[in-house]
C-alpha positions as CSV (number, residue, x, y, z in Angstrom):
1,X,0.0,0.0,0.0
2,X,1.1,3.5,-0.9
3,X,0.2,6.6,0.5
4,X,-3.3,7.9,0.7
5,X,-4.3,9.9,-2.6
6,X,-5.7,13.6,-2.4
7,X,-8.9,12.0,-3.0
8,X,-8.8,9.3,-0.7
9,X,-7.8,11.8,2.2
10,X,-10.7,14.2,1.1
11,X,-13.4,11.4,1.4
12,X,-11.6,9.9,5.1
13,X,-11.9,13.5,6.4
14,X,-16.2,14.2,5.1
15,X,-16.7,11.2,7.2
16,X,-14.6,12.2,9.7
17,X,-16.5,15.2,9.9
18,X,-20.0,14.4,9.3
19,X,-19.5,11.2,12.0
20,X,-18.4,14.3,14.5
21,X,-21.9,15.4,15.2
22,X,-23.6,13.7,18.1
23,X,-26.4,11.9,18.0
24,X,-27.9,14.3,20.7
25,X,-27.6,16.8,18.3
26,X,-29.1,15.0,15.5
27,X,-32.0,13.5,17.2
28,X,-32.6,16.8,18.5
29,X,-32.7,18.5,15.1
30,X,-35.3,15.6,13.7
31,X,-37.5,16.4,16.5
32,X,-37.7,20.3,15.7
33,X,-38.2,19.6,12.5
34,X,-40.8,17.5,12.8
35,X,-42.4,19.9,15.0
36,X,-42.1,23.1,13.1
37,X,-44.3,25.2,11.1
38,X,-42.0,26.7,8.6
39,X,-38.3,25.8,7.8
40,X,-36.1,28.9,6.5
41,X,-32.6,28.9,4.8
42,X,-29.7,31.5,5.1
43,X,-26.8,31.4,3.5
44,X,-24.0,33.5,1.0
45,X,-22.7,31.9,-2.0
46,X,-21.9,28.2,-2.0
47,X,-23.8,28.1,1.5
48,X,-26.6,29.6,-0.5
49,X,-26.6,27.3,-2.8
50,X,-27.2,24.6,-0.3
51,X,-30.0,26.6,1.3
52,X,-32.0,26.3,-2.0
53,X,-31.1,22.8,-2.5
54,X,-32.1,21.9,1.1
55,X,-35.3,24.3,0.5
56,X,-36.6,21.8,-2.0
57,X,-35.5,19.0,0.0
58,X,-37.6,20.0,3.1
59,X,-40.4,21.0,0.4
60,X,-40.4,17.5,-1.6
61,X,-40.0,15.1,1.2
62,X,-41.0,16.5,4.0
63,X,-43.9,18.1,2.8
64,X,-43.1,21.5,5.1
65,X,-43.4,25.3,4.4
66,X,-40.1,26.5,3.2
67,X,-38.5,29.7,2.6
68,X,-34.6,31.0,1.2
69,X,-33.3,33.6,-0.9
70,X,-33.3,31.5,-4.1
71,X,-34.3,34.7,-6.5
72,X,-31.0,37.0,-7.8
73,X,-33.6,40.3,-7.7
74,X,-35.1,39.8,-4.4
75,X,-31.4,39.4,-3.1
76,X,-30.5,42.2,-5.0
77,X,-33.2,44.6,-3.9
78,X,-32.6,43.4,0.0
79,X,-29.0,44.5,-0.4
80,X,-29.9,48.0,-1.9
81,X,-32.7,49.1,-0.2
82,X,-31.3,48.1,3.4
83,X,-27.9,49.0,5.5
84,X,-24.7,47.2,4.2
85,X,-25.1,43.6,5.9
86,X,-28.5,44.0,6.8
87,X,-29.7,41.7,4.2
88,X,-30.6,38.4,5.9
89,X,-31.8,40.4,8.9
90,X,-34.5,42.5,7.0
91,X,-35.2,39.1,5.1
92,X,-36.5,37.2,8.2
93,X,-38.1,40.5,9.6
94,X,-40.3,40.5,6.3
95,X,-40.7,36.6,6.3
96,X,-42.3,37.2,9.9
97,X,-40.1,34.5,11.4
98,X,-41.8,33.0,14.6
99,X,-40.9,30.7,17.3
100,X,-42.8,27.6,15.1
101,X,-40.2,28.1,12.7
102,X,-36.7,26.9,12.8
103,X,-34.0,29.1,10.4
104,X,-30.7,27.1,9.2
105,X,-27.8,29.7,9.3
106,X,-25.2,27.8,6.6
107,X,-21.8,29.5,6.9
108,X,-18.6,27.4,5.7
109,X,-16.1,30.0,7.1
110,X,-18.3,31.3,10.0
111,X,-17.4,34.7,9.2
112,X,-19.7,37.0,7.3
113,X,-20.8,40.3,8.4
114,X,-24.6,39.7,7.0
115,X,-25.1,36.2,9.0
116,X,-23.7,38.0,12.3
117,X,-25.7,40.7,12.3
118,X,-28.7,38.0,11.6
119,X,-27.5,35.6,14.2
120,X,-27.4,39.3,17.2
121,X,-30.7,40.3,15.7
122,X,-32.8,37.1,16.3
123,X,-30.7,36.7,20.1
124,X,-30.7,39.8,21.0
125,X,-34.3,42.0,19.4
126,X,-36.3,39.9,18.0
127,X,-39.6,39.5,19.9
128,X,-40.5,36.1,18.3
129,X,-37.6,33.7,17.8
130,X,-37.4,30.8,15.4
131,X,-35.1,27.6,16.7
132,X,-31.8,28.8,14.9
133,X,-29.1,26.1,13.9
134,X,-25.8,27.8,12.4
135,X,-23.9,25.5,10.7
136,X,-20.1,26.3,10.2
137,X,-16.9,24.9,9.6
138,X,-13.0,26.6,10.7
139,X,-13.0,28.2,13.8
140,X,-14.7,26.4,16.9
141,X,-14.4,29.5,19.0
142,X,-16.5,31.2,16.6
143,X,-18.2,34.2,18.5
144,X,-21.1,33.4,16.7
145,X,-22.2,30.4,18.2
146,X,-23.6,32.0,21.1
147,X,-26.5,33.4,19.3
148,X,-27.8,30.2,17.9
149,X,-29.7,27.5,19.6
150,X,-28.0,25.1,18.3
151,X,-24.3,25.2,16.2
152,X,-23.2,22.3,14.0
153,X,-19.6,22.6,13.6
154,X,-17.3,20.8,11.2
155,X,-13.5,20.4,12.3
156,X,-12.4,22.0,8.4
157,X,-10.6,24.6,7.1
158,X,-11.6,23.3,3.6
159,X,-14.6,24.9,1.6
160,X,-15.4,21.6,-0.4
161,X,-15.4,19.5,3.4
162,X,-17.4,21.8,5.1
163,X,-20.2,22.1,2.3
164,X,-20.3,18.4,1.4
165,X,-20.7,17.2,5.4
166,X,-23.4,20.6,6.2
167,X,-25.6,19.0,3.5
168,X,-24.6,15.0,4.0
169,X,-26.1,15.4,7.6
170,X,-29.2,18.0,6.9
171,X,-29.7,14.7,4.2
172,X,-29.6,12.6,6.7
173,X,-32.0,13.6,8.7
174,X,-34.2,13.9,5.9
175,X,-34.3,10.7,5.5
176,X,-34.2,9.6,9.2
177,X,-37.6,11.6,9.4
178,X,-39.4,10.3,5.7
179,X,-38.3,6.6,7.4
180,X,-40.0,7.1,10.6
């Protein structure tokens, strides 16, 4: 046996990473969604792209009410028409998030201006809160993870890891809930 191939080393450390989260944590996300009314999707570019992939998943299989920025113009018109960053924040505020709904916060890096100034808004001033999970990979210590009710944290540095485990274990929980 040689050494490990790129490839082989980037597949080891996904499962690495998605067999990380607890089953605490899992089960605990099944039962909220289960539970909630509506399920809503944050996220900037590849993150985003997950949102909308997961909004149809939820939507398809699940059968729930779900809501992301999937449209380039009303993104576009959020970002002009509101303060720098304000974005997702003025996106839940018009989506009339409650505490039926949960809201996935999908961050690789952890580190964007628009999903902290979301993550304060719904901790700190919003009167009715949805269950938030923030899902993020490269720093653990990430000050953000205060303001969510629940974090999901990959062990990565690396863009491709991060995004592949965030949707690998939102999938399988899909699953875990169309099964049972």
């Amino acid at each position: 046996m040689g050494e490990k191939t790129y490839y082989k080393v980037f597949f080891d450390n996904i499962n690495r990473l998605v067999n990380s989260i607890s089953e605490e944590a899992l089960n605990k996300l099944k039962r909220k969604i289960k539970n909630s009314k509506r399920i809503i999707f944050i996220g900037n570019g590849g993150s985003n792209a997950i949102a909308m992939h997961l909004q149809i998943d939820f939507f398809k299989r699940l059968n729930k009410e779900t809501i992301s920025i999937s449209s380039a113009p009303l993104l576009t018109c959020l970002v002009n028409d509101f303060k720098k960053n304000e974005e997702f924040t003025q996106f839940v505020k018009l989506c009339n998030v409650n505490d039926e709904d949960i809201l996935f916060v999908i961050s690789s890096s952890g580190k964007s201006d628009n999903i902290r100034n979301l993550l304060v808004y719904l901790h700190n001033d919003a009167e009715l809160k949805p269950f938030t999970v923030f899902i993020h990979g490269f720093e653990k210590e990430n000050l953000y993870n205060r303001y969510a009710d629940l974090t999901i944290y990959f062990d990565s540095s690396n863009y491709g890891e991060v995004e592949i485990a965030s949707e690998t274990i939102i999938h399988a929980i899909i699953e875990d809930v169309v099964k049972n």
